[in-house]
C-alpha positions in Angstrom: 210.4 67.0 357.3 209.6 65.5 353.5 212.3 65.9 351.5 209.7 65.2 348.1 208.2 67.5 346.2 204.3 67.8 346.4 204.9 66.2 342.5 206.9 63.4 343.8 204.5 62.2 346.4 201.4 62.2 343.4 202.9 60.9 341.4 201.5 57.2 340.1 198.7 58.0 342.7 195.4 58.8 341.2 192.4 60.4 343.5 192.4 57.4 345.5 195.9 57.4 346.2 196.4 54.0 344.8 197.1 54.8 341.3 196.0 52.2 338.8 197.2 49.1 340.6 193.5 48.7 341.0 192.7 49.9 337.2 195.6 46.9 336.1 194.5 44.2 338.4 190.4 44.4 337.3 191.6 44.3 333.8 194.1 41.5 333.8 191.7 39.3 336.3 188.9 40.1 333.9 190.7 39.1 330.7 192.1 35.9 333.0 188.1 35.0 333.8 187.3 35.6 329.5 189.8 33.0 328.9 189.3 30.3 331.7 185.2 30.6 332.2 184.3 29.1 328.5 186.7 26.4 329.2 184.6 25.7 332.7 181.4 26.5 331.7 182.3 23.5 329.1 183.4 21.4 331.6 180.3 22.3 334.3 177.8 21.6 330.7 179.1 17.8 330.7 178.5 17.2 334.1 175.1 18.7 334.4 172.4 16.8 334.5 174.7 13.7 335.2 174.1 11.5 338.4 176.1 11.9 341.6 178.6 9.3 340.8 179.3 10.8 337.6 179.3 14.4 338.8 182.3 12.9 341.3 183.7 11.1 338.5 184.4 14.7 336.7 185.2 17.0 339.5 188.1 14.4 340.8 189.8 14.9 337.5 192.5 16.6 338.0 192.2 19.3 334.8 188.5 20.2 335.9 189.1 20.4 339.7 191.8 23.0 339.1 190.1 24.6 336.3 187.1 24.6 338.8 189.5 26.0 341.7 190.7 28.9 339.6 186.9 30.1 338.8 186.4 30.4 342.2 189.0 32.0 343.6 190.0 34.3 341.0 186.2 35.0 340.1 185.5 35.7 343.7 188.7 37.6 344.1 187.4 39.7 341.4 183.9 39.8 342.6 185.7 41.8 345.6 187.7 44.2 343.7 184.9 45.0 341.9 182.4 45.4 345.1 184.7 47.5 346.7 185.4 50.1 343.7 181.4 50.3 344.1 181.7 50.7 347.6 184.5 53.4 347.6 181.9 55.4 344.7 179.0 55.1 346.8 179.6 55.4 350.5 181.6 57.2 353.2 183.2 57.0 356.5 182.8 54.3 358.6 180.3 52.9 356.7 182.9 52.7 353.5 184.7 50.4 356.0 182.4 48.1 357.4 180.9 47.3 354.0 184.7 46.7 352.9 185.7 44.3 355.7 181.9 42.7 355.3 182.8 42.3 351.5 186.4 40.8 351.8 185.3 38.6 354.5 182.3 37.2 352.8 184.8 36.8 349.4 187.4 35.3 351.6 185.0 33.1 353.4 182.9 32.0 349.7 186.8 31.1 348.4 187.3 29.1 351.5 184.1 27.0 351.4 184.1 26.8 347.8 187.7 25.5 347.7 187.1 22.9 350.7 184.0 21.4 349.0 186.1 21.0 346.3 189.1 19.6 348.0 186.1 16.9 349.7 184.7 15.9 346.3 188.3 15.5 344.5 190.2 13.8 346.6 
């Protein structure tokens, strides 16, 4: 037997039943990406266009291998938020889960290669 009122369980929760956890982290991840991906897309310009020793030269510093590191796993984490608030709009049942899963694994997976390509160049 619940001992909270129907008010009590609702409350914080929004339709989804996660309230705006999800609302809060897409904003603050977005405003994190505003600030960091000028400071890459800097750092990507200068090696562009730049031989293969000198592209290795720049990604084994530490500043731009870590700058580079937080672009893709925060930009892929928010990728995924995003994908699934799309997902949870636009589909049901047990297709609204298998696209989920598919998402977050393909996210998790991108973060992992990504970040092991990187780990090969820099050190």
């Amino acid at each position: 037997m619940r001992y909270l009122t129907a008010r009590k369980r609702a409350e914080g929760k929004g339709a989804s039943g996660t309230g705006t956890e999800h609302f809060w982290y897409m904003k603050l991840s977005g405003v994190g990406l505003a600030l960091i991906i000028p400071m890459f897309l800097v750092a990507f310009g200068r090696i562009l266009g730049g031989d293969r020793a000198e592209v290795l030269d720049s990604l084994a510093h530490p500043v731009v291998a870590i700058l580079t590191a937080l672009v893709i796993f925060f930009g892929l984490r928010h990728f995924a938020a995003g994908a699934q608030t799309m997902i949870e709009d636009y589909s049901h049942g047990t297709t609204r889960r298998a696209l989920i899963i598919f998402v977050t694994i393909l996210s998790y997976g991108t973060i992992a290669t990504g970040l092991f390509a990187l780990a090969k160049i820099a050190l």
